[in-house]
C-alpha positions as CSV (number, residue, x, y, z in Angstrom):
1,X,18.7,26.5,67.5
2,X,18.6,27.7,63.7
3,X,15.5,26.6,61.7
4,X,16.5,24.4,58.5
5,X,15.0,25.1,55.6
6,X,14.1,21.9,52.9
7,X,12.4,18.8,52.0
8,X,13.1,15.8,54.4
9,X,14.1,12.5,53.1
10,X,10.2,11.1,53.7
11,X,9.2,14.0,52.0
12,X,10.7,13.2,49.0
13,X,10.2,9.7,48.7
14,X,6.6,10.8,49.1
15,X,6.7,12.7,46.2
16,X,9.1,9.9,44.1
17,X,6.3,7.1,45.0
18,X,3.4,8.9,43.9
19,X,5.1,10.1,40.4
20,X,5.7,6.4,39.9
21,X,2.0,5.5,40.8
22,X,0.9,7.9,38.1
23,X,3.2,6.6,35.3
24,X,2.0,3.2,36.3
25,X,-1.6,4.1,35.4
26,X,-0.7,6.4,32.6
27,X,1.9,3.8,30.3
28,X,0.0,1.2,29.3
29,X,-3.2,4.0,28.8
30,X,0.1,5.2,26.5
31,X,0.8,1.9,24.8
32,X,-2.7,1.6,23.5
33,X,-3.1,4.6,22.6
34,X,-0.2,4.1,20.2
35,X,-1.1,0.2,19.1
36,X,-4.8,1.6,18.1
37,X,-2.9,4.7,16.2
38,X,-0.7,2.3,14.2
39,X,-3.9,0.1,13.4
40,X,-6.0,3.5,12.2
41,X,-2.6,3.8,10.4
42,X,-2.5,0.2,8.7
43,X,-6.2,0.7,7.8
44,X,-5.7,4.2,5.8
45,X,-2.8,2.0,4.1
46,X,-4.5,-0.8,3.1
47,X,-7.2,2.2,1.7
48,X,-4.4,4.1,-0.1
49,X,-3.3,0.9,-1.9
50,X,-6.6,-0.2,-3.0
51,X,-7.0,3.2,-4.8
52,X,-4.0,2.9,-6.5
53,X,-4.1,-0.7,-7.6
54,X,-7.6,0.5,-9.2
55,X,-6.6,3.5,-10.4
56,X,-3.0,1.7,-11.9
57,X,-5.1,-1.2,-13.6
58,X,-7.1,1.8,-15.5
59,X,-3.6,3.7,-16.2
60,X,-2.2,0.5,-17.5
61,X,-4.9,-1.8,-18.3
62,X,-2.3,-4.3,-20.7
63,X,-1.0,-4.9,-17.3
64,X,-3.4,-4.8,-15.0
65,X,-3.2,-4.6,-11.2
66,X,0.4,-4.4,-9.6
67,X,3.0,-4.9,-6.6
68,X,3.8,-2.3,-4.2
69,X,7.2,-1.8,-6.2
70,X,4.9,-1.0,-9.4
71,X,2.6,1.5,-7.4
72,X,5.2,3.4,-5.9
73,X,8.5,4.5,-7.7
74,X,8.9,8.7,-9.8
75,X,6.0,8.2,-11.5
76,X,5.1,8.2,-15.0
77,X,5.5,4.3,-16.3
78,X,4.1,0.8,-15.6
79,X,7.1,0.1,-13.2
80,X,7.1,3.0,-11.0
81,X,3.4,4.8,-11.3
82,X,4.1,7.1,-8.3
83,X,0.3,6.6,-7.0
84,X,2.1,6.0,-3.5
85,X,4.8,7.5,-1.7
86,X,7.8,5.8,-1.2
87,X,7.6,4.5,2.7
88,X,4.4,2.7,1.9
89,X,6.3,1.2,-1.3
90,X,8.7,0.0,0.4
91,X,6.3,-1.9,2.3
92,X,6.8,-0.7,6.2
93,X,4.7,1.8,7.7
94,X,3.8,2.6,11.1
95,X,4.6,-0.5,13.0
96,X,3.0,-2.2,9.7
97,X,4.6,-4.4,7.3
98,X,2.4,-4.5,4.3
99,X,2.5,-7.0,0.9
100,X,1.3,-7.6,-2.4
101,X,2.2,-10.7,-4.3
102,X,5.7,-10.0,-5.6
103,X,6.1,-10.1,-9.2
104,X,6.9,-13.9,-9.6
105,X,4.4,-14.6,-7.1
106,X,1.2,-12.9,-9.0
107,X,-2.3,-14.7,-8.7
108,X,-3.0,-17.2,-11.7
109,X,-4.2,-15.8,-15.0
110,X,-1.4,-13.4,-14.4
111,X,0.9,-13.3,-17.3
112,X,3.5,-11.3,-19.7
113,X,0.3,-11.1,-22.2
114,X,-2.4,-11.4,-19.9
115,X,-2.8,-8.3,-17.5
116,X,-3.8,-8.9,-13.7
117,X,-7.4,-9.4,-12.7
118,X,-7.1,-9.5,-9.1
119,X,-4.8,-8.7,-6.5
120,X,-4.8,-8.9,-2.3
121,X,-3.0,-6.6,-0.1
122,X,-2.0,-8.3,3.7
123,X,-0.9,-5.7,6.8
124,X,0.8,-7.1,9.3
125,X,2.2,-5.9,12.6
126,X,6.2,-5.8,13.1
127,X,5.5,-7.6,16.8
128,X,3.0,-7.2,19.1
129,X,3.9,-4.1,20.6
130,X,2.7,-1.9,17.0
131,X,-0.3,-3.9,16.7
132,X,-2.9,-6.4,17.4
133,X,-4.8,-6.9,14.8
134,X,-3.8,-8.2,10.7
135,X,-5.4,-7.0,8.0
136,X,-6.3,-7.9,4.4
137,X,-8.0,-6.5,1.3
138,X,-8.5,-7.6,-2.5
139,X,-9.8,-6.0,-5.6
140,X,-13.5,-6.0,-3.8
141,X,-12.3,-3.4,-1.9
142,X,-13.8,-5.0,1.4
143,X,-10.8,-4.3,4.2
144,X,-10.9,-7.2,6.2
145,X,-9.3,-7.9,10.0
146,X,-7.7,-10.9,12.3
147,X,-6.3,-11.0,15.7
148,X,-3.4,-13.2,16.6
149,X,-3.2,-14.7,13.0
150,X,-2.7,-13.1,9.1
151,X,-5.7,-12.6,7.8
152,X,-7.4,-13.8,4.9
153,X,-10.7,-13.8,2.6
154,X,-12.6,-15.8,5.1
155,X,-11.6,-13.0,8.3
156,X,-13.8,-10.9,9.4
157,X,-14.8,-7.4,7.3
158,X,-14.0,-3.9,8.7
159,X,-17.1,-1.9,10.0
């Protein structure tokens, strides 16, 4: 009789069964991992535009603080300062979808003669799978988080 040389079938499924064990443990490990990347993400955003709204209303101080649109652009005018890059501008950014009032939508006192005095920046996740938490931030600076809801003035500040 001739010795057979190989894995049996028990063998194997063995080995198959314990590679799916240590997925199971490791994906959702994987999952937050990336839903706490795209919030450290949304935060440095929401950072990013508050230095550019501040530095844009000193640039352009006849028209105050601005929309995304008006932040990002070539660079060099009122409509496109360049103090952003263009993804951000555009308002999506890992897993986040981020807004400032659009132009016909600016806060009161906001005029064609009468440049903007405040402004508020919202992050939101595209679904629950990029992130958990919403965040929000105004010309104070003061970054400021929600879970489950858009988040507002009243929501809790970042530490």
């Amino acid at each position: 009789m001739r010795k057979q040389k190989g894995f049996s079938l028990i063998e194997l499924l063995i080995v198959v069964a314990i590679i799916l064990i240590i997925a199971a443990i490791a994906i959702p490990n994987l999952l937050r991992s990336r839903i706490a990347a795209n919030e450290a993400s949304a935060v440095g955003s929401i950072r990013t535009i508050n230095t550019a709204e501040v530095t844009y209303a000193s640039t352009y101080p006849t028209v105050g603080f601005a929309t995304l649109a008006q932040l990002g652009g070539s660079g060099g005018s009122s409509s496109g300062a360049g103090l952003i890059d263009t993804v951000l501008a555009g308002g999506t950014k890992s897993g986040y979808v981020f807004a400032t009032p659009a132009a016909g939508l600016l806060p009161s006192g906001c005029g064609t003669t009468t440049p903007c005095s405040s402004y508020t920046v919202i992050g939101d996740p595209q679904n629950s799978q990029t992130g958990q938490r919403h965040f929000f931030s105004d010309q104070s600076g003061v970054i400021r988080f929600a879970s489950g809801a858009t988040a507002d003035i009243n929501s809790t500040p970042l530490q």
